[in-house]
N, C-alpha and C positions, 0 to 999 in steps of 0.2 A: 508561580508553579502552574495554572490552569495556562497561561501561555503558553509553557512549553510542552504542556498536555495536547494545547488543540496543534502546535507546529505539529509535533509526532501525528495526531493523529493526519492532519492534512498529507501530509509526505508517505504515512502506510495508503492513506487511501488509491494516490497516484502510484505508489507501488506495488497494491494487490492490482488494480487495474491493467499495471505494465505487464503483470504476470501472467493474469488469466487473457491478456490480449494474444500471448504466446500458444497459450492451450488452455485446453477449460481446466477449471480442479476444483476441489472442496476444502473446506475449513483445515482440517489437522494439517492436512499437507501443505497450503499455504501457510500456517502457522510453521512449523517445520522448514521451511524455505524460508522466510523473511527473518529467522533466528539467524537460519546461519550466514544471511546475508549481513545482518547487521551486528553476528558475532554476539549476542546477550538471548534471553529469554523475555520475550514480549509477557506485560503483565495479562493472568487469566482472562480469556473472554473477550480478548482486544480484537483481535480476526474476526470476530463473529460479531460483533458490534458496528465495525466497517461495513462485512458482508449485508447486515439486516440494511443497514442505512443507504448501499449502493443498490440494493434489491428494490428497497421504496420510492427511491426517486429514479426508476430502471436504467443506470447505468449498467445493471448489471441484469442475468437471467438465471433464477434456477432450477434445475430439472433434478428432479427426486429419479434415482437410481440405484438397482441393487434388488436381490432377490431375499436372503436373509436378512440384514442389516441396511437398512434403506441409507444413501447418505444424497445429500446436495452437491450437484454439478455446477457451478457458474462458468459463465460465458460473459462476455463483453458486450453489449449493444454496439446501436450505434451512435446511440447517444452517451454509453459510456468513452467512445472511440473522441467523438467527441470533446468531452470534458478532457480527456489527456493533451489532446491537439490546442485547445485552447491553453494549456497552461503549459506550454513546452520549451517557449520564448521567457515566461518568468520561473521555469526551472532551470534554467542556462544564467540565467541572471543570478542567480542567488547561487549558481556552483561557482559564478566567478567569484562573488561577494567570499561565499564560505571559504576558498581557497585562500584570498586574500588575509583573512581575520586569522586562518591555521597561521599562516606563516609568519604572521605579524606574532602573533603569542609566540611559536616557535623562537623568534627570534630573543625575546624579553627570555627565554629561559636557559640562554646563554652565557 
């Protein structure tokens, strides 16, 4: 179980990454977005657990925003730009893998 805790979490991370590489955003809304990306409800607090951790080691930046209700802007570095560019060649790799493993079960369920 804690393997496929840290896979998910490694694959949300390169995917809040890809997101806010697109535009900056803040927590609920990328929470909100990688739902319905991935069609389920991410367990509480899982967004915001990446965010802290992406902020710490600055792949990521956040700017406090807002007049009544203050909320966190993230941005990308460049060293988050970075970390995604490094790992782009073993996320191709592993969509061939994952392809292959679908269609192999697909197949047995025949």
């Amino acid at each position: 179980m804690k393997q496929k805790k840290q896979l998910l979490r490694g694959v949300l991370t390169l995917l809040i990454l890809s997101l806010l590489k697109n535009k900056p955003g803040y927590g609920y809304a990328l929470e909100m977005e990688i739902n319905d990306i991935i069609g389920d409800k991410l367990p509480k607090g899982t967004v915001y657990v990446i965010l802290k951790y992406l902020a710490k080691k600055g792949y990521i930046r956040a700017e406090t925003r807002g007049n009544g209700r203050k909320v966190n802007v993230y941005t990308v570095t460049e060293s988050g730009m970075q970390l995604m560019n490094d790992h782009i060649d073993l996320l191709k790799k592993m969509d061939a893998v994952i392809n292959i493993v679908i269609k192999n079960i697909e197949k047995t369920k025949q």
